[in-house]
Residue frames as qw, qx, qy, qz and C-alpha x, y, z in Angstrom:
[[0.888, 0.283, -0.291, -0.217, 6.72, 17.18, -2.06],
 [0.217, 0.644, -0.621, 0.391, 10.05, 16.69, -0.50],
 [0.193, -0.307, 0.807, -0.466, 8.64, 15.89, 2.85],
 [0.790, 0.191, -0.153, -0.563, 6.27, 14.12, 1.38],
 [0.895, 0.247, -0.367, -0.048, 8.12, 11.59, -0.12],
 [0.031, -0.337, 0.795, -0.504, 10.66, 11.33, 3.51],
 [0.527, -0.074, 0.664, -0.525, 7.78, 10.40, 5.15],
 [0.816, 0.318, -0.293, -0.382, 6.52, 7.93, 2.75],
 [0.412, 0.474, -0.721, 0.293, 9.96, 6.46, 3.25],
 [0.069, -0.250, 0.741, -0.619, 9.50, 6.55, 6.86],
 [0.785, 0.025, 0.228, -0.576, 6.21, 5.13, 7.03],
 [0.759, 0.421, -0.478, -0.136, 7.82, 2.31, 4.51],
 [0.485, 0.313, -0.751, 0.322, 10.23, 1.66, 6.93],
 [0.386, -0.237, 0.411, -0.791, 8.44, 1.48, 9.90],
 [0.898, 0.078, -0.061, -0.428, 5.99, -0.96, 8.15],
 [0.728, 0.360, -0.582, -0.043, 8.52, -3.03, 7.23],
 [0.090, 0.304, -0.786, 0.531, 9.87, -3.57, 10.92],
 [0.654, -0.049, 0.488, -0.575, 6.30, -4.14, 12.24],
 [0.965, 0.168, -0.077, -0.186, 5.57, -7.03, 9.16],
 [0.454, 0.343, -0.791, 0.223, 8.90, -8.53, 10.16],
 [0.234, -0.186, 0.622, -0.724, 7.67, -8.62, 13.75],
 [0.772, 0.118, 0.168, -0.601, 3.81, -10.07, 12.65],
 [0.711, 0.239, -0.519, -0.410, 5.19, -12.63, 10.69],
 [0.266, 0.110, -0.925, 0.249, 5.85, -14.44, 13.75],
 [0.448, -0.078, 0.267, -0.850, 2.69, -13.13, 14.83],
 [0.663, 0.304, -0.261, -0.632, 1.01, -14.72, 12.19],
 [0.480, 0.266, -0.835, 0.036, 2.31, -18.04, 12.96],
 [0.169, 0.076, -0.756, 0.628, 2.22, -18.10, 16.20],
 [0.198, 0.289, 0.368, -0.862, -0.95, -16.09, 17.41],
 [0.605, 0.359, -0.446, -0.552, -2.73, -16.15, 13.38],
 [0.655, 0.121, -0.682, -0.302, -2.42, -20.03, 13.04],
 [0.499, 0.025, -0.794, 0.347, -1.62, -21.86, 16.19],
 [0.541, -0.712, -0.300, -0.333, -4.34, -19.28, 18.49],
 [0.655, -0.356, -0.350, 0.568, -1.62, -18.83, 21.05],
 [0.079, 0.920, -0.082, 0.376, -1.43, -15.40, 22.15],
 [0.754, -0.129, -0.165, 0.623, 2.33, -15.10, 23.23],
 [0.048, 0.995, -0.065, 0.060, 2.84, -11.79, 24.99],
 [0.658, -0.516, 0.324, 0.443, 6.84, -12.73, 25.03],
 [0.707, 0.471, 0.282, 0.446, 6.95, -12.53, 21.26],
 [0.047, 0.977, -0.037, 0.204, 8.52, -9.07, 22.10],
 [0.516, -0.654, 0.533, 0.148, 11.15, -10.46, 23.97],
 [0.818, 0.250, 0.302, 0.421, 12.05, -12.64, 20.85],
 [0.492, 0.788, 0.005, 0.370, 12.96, -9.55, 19.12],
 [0.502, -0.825, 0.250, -0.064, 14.80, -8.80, 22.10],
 [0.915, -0.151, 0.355, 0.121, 16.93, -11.64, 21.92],
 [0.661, 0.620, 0.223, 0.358, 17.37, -10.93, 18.42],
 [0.271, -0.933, -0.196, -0.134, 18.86, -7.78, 19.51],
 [0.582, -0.693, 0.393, -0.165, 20.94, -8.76, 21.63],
 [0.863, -0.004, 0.443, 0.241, 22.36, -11.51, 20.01],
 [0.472, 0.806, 0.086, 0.347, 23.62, -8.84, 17.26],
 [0.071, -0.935, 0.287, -0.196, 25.46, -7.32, 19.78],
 [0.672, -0.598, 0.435, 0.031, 27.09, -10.14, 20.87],
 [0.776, 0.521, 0.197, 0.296, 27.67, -11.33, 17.45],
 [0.239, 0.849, -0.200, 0.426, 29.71, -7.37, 16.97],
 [0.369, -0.880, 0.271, -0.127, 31.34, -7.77, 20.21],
 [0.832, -0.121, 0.480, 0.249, 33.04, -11.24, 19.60],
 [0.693, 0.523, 0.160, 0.469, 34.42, -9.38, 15.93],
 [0.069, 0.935, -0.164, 0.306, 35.68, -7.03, 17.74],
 [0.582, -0.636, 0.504, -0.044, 37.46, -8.22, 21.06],
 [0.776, -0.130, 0.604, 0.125, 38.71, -11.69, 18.70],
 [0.740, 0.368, 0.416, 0.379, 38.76, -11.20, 14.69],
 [0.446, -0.274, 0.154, 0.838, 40.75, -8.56, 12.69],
 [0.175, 0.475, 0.225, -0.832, 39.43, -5.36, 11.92],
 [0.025, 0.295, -0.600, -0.743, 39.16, -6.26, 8.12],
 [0.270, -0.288, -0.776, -0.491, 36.43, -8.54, 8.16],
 [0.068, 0.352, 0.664, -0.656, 34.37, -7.00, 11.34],
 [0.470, 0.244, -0.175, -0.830, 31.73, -5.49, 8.54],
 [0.297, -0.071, -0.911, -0.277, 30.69, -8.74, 7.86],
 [0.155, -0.035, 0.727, -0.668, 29.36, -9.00, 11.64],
 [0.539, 0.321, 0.112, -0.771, 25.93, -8.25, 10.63],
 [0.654, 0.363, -0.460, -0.479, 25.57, -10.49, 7.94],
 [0.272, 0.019, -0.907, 0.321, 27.00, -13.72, 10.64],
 [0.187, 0.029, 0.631, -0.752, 24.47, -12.14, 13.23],
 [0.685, 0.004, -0.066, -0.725, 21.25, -12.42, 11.16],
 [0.671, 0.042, -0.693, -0.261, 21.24, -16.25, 11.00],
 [0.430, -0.050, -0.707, 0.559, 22.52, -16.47, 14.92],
 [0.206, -0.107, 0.417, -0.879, 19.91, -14.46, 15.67],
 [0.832, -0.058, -0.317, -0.452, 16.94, -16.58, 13.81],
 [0.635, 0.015, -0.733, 0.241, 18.96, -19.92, 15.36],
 [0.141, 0.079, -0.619, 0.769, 19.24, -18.49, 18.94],
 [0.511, 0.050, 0.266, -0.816, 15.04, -17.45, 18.80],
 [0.798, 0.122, -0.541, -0.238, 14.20, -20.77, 16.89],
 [0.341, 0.123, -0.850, 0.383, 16.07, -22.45, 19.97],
 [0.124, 0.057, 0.556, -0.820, 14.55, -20.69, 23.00],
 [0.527, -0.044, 0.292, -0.797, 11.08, -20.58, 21.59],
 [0.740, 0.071, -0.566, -0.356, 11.30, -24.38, 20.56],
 [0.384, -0.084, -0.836, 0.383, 11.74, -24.71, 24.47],
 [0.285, -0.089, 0.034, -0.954, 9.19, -22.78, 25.13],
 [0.845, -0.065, -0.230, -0.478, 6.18, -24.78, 23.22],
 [0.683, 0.077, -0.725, 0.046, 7.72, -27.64, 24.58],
 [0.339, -0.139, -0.774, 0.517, 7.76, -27.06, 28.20],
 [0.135, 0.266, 0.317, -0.900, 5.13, -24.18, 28.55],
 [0.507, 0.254, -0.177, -0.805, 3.04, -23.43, 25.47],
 [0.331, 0.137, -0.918, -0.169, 2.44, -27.37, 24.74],
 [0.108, -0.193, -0.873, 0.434, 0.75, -27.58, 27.76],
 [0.079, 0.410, 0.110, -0.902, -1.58, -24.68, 27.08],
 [0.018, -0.090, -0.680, -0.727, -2.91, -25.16, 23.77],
 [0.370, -0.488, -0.708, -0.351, -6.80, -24.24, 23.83],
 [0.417, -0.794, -0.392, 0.206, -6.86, -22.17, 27.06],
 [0.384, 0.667, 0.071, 0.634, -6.02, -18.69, 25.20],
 [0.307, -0.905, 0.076, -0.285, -5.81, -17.07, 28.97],
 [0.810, -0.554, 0.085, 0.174, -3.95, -19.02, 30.34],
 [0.709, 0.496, 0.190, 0.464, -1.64, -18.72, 27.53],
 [0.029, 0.853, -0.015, 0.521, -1.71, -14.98, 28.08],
 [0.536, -0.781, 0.061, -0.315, -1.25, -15.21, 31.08],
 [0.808, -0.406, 0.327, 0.274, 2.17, -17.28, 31.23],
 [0.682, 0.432, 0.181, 0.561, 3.62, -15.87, 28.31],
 [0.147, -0.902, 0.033, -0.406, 3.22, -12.62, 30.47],
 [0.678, -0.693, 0.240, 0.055, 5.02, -13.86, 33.37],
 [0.726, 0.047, 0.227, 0.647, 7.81, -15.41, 30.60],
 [0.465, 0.706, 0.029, 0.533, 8.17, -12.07, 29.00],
 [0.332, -0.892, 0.153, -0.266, 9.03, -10.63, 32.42],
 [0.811, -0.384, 0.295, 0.328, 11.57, -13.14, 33.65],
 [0.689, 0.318, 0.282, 0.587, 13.67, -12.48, 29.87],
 [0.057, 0.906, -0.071, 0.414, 13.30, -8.51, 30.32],
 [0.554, -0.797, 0.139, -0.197, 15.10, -9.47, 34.05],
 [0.883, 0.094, 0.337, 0.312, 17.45, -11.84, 32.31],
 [0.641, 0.474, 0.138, 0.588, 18.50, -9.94, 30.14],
 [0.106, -0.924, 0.155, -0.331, 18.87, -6.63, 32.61],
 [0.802, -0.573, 0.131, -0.103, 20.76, -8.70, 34.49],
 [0.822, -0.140, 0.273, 0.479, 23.33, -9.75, 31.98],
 [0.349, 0.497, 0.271, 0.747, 23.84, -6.63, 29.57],
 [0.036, -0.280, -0.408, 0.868, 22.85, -4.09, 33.14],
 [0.102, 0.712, 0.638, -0.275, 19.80, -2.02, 32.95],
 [0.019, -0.726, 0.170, 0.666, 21.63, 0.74, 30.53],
 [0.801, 0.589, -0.070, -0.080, 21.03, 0.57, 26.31],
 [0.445, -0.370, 0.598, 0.555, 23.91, -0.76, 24.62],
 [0.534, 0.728, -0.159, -0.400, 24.46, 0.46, 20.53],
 [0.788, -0.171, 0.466, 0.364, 25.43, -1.37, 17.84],
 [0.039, -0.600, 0.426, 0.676, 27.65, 0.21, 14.90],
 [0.740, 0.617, 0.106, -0.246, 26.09, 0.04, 11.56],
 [0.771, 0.046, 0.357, 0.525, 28.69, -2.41, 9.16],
 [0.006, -0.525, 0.119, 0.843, 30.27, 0.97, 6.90],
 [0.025, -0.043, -0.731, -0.680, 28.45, -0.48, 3.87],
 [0.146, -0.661, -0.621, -0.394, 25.17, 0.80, 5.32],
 [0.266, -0.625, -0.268, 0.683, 26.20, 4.00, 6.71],
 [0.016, 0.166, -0.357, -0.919, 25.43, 6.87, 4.80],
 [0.553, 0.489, 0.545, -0.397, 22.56, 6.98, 2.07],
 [0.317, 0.206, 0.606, 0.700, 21.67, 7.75, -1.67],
 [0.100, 0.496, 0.144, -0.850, 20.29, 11.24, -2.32],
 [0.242, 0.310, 0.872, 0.292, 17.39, 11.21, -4.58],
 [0.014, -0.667, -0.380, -0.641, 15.77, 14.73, -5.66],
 [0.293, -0.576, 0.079, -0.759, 16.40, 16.19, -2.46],
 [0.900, -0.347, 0.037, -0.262, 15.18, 13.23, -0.59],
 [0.008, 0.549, -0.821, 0.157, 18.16, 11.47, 1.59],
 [0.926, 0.002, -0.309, -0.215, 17.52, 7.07, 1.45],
 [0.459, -0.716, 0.512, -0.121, 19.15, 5.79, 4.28],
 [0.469, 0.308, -0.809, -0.174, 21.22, 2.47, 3.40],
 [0.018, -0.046, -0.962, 0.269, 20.20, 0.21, 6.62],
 [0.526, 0.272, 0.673, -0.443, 16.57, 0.84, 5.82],
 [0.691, 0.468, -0.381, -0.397, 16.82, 0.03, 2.31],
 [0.482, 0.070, -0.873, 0.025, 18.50, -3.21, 3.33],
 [0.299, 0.168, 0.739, -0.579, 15.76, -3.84, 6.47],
 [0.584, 0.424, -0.008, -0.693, 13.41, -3.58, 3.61],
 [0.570, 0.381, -0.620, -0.382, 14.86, -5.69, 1.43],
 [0.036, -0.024, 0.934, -0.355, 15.67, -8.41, 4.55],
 [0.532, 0.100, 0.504, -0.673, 11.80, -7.69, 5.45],
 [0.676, 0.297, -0.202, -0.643, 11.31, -9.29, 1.71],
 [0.312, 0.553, -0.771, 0.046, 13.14, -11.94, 1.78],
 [0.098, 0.002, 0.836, -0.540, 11.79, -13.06, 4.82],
 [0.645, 0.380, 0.221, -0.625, 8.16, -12.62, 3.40],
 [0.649, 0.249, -0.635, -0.336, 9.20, -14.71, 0.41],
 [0.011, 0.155, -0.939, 0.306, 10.78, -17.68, 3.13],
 [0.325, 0.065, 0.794, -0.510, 7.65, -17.75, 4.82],
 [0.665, 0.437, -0.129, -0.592, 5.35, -17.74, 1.97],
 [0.516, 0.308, -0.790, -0.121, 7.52, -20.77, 0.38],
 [0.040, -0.023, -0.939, 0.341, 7.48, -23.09, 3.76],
 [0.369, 0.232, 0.621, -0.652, 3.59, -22.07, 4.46],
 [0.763, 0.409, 0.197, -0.460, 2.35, -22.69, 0.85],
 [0.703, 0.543, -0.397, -0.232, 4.72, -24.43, -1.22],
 [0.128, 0.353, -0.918, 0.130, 6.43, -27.03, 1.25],
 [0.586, -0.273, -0.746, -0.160, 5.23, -30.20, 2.50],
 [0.295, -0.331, -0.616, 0.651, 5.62, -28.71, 6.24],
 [0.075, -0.003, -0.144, -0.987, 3.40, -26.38, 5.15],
 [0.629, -0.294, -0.552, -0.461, 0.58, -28.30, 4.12],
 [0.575, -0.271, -0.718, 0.285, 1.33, -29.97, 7.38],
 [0.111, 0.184, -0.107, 0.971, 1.28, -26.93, 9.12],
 [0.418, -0.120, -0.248, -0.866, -1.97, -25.60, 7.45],
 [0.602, -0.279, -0.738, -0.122, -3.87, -29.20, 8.00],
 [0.554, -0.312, -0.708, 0.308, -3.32, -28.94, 11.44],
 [0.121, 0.174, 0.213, -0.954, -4.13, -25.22, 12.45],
 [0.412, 0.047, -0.521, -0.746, -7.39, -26.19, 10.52],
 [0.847, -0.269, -0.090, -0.449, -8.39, -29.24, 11.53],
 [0.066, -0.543, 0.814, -0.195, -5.91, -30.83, 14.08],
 [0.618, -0.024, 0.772, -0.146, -7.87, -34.51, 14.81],
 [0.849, 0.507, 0.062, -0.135, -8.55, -34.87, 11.06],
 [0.292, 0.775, -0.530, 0.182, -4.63, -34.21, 10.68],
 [0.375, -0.480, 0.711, -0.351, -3.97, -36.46, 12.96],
 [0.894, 0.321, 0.044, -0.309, -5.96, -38.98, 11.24],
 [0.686, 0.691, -0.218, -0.060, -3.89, -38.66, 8.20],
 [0.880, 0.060, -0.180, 0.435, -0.70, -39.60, 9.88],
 [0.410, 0.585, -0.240, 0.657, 0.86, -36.24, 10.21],
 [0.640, -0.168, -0.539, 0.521, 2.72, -35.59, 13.82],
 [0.095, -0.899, -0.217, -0.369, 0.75, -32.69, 15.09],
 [0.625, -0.741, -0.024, 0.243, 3.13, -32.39, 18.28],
 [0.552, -0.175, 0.223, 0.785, 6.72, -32.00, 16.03],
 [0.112, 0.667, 0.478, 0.560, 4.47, -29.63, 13.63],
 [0.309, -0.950, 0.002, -0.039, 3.12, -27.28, 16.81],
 [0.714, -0.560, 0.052, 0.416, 6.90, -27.35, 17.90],
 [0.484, -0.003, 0.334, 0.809, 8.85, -26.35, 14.92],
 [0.008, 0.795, 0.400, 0.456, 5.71, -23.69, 13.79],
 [0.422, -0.898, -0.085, 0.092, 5.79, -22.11, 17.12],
 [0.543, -0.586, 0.193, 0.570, 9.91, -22.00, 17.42],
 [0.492, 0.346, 0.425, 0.677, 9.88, -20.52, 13.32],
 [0.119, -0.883, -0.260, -0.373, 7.58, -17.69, 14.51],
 [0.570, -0.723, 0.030, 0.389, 9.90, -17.12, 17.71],
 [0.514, -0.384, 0.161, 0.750, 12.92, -17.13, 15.36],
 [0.207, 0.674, 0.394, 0.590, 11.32, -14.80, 12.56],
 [0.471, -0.821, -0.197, 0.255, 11.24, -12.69, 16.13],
 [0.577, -0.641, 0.147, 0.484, 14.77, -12.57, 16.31],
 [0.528, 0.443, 0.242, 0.683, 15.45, -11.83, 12.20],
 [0.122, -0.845, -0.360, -0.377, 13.35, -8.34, 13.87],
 [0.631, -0.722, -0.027, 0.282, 15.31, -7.82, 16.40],
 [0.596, 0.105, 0.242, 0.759, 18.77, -7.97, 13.90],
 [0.142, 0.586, 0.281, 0.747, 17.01, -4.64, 11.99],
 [0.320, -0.927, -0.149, -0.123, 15.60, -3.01, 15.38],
 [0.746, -0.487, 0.039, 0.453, 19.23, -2.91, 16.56],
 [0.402, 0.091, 0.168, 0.895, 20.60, -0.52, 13.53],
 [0.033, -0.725, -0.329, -0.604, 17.84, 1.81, 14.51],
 [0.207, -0.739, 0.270, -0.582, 18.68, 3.04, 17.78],
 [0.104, -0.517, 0.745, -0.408, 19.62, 1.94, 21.38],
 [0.793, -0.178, -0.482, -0.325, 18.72, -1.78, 23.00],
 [0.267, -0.295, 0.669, -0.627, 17.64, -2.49, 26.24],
 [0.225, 0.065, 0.910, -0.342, 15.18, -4.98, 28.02],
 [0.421, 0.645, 0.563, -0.301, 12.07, -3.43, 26.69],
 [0.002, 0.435, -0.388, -0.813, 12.94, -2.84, 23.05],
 [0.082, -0.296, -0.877, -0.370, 10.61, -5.70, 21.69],
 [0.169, 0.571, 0.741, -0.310, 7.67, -3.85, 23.47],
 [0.194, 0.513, -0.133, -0.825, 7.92, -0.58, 21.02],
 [0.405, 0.283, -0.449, -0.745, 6.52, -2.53, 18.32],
 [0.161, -0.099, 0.923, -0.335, 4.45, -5.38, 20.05],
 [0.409, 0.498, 0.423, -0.637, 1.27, -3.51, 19.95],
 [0.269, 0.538, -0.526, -0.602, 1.61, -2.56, 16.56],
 [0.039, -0.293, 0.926, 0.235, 2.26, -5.83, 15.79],
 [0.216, 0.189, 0.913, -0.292, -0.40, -7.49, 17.11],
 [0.449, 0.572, 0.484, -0.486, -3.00, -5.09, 15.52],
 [0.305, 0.545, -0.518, -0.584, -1.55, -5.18, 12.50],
 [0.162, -0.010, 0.985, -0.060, -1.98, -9.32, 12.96],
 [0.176, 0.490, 0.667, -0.533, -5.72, -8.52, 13.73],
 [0.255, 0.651, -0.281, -0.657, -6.30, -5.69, 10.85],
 [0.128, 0.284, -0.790, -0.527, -5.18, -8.22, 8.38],
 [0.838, -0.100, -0.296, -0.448, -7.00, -11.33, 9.09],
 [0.419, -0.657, 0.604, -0.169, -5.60, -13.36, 11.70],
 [0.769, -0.046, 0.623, 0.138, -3.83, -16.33, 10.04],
 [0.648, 0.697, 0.237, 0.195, -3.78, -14.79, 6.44],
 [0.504, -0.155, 0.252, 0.811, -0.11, -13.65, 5.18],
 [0.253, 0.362, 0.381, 0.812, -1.48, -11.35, 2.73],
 [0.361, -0.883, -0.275, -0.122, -3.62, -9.79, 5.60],
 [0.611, -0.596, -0.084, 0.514, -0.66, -9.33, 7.78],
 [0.548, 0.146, 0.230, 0.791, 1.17, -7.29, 5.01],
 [0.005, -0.537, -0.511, -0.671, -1.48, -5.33, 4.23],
 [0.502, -0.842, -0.154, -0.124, -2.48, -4.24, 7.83],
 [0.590, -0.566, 0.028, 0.576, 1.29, -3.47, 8.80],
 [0.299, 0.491, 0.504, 0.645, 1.23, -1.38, 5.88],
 [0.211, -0.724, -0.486, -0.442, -1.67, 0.30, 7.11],
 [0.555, -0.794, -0.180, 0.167, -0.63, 0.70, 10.70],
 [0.668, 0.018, 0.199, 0.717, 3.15, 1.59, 9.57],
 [0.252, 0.385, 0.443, 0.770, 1.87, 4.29, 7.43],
 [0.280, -0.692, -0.574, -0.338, -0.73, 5.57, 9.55],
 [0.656, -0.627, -0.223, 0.356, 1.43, 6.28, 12.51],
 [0.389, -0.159, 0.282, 0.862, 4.18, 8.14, 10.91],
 [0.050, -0.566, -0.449, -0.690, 1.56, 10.22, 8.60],
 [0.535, -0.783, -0.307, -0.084, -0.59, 10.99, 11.97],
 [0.742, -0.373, -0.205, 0.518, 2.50, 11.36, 13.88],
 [0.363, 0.244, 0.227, 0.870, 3.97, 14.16, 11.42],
 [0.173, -0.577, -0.081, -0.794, 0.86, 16.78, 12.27],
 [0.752, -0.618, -0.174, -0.149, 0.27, 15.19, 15.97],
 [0.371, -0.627, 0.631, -0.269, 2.45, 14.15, 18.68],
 [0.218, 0.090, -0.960, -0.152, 3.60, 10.35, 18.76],
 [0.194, 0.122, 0.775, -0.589, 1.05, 9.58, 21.87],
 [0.658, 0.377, 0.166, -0.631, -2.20, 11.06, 19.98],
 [0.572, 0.414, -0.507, -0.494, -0.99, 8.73, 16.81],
 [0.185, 0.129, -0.974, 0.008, -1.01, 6.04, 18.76],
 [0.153, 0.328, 0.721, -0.592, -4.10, 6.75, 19.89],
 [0.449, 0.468, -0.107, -0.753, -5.57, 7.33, 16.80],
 [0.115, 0.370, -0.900, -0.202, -4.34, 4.14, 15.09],
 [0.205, 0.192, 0.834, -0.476, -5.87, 2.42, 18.21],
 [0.404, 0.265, 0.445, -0.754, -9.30, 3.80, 16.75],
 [0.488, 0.351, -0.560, -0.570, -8.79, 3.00, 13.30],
 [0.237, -0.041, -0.961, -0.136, -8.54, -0.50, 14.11],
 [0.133, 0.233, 0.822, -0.503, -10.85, -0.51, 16.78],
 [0.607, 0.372, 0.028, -0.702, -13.97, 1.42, 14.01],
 [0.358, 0.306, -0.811, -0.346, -12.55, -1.17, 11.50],
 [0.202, 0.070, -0.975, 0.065, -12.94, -4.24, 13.23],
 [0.368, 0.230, 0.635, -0.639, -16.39, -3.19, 14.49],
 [0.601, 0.469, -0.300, -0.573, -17.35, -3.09, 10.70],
 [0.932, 0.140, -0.328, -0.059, -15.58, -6.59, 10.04],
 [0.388, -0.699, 0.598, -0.056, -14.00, -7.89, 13.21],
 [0.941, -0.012, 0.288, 0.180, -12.40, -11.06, 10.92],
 [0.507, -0.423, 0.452, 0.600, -10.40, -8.65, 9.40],
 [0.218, 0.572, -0.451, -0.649, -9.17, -7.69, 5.82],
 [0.321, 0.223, -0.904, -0.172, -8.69, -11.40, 5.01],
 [0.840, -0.219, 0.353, -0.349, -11.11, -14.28, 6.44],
 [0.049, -0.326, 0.941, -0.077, -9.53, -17.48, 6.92],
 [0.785, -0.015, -0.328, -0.525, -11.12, -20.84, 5.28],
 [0.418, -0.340, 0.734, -0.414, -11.63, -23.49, 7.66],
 [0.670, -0.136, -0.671, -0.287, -13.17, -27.25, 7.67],
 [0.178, 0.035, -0.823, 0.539, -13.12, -27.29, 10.63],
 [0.276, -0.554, -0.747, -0.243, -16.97, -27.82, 11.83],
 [0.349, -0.493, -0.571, 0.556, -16.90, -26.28, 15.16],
 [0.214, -0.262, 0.137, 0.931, -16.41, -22.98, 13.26]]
């Protein structure tokens, strides 16, 4: 029962890093049809921008308030991926819109220049960052040890699921948003600026990247290619749900979260990713729109 309920845990936490990771998916890829293979390098960024966040409280402020670090780094890491990938759509993905290969196919060549960037300035060896001491340790629960930084990656992962829920159904950039992933020349009609909309959607999913990055960084070393361990995932967990439906994405990083770590426990990692792979892949032959279908006006559809 014991290892039961660990791996529960672990499967919990796991999920929770891949639906931090989709919800930019889901923006990005889900509403806006861009398939951005860089969205792994956001989390990179993210990442990375934690460490530099811990390295400047160390080398410059006094030891007393260096626990804080973490708690400065998550916003500087959403700002820093909110920057980069609102130059992105603007000089790359802007141009693109509606020619899903090509897309693919330059977001592939960006995700390679930032993996070479970033070996270039932080070397080609991981670098670790040091859990703040107020999420080192755990709370021991019948046997079962609860780590403290994935009980707060959990709680961050809600938090962040409320945000985006509020801006995508209860703000007015929302509606705007929605309108225009829906039916962009009727949206356009209405008045609403489809070009500052695609710009600030696309750089909200980049920096929801980097919140993912902050939480991949207290789990273990970070290098160039740390956003690709949980790309895939992502993506089919994007897919799985319904592609554009929040309550799909939860529900299918859930599924893939859980599925891997359960499989993983009586397999090898390799075969559980390769099992996963089939689930989705029997699934989506049953209903390739997913858990969720997205409603449209949009005739063409």
């Amino acid at each position: 029962m014991e290892q039961f309920i660990t791996t529960l845990f672990n499967g919990l936490s796991l999920s929770s890093i891949i639906l931090l990771t989709s919800l930019g998916l889901a923006v990005t890829f889900g509403l806006m049809r861009v398939i951005n293979m860089a969205h792994g390098e956001f989390v990179m960024i993210g990442a990375y921008t934690t460490y530099v966040v811990q390295q400047i409280f160390v080398k410059f402020l006094p030891e007393s308030v260096r626990d804080i670090y973490y708690i400065v780094s998550i916003p500087a890491a959403f700002g820093v991926a909110f920057l980069l990938g609102s130059l992105l759509e603007r000089f790359v993905i802007s141009r693109l819109y509606g020619r899903e290969i090509d897309s693919l196919l330059a977001t592939w060549g960006i995700s390679l220049i930032l993996q070479q960037a970033a070996r270039s300035i932080f070397g080609t060896q991981g670098v670790n960052v040091t859990a703040p001491s107020f999420l080192k340790g755990g709370i021991e629960i019948g046997g079962c040890t609860f780590s403290y930084n994935r009980i707060f990656i959990f709680v961050m992962v809600l938090l962040c699921l409320l945000m985006v829920w509020v801006i995508m159904y209860k703000s007015n950039f929302g509606r705007q948003m929605r309108a225009v992933m829906q039916n962009r020349p009727m949206a356009q009609c209405m008045g609403i600026n489809s070009r500052r909309v695609d710009n600030i959607t696309f750089a909200l999913g980049s920096g929801l990247a980097g919140i993912a990055g902050c939480s991949v960084a207290l789990l273990g070393s970070i290098d160039s290619t740390v956003g690709q361990s949980y790309i895939v995932n992502s993506f089919m967990a994007v897919v799985l749900g319904g592609v554009g439906k929040l309550a799909g994405t939860v529900l299918g990083s859930a599924i893939i979260g859980s599925a891997s770590i359960f499989t993983e426990n009586y397999t090898s990692s390799t075969i559980a990713k390769a099992i996963v792979l089939l689930i989705v892949i029997v699934f989506l032959q049953k209903r390739p729109q997913g858990l969720f279908v997205i409603k449209s006006r949009n005739l063409d559809e």
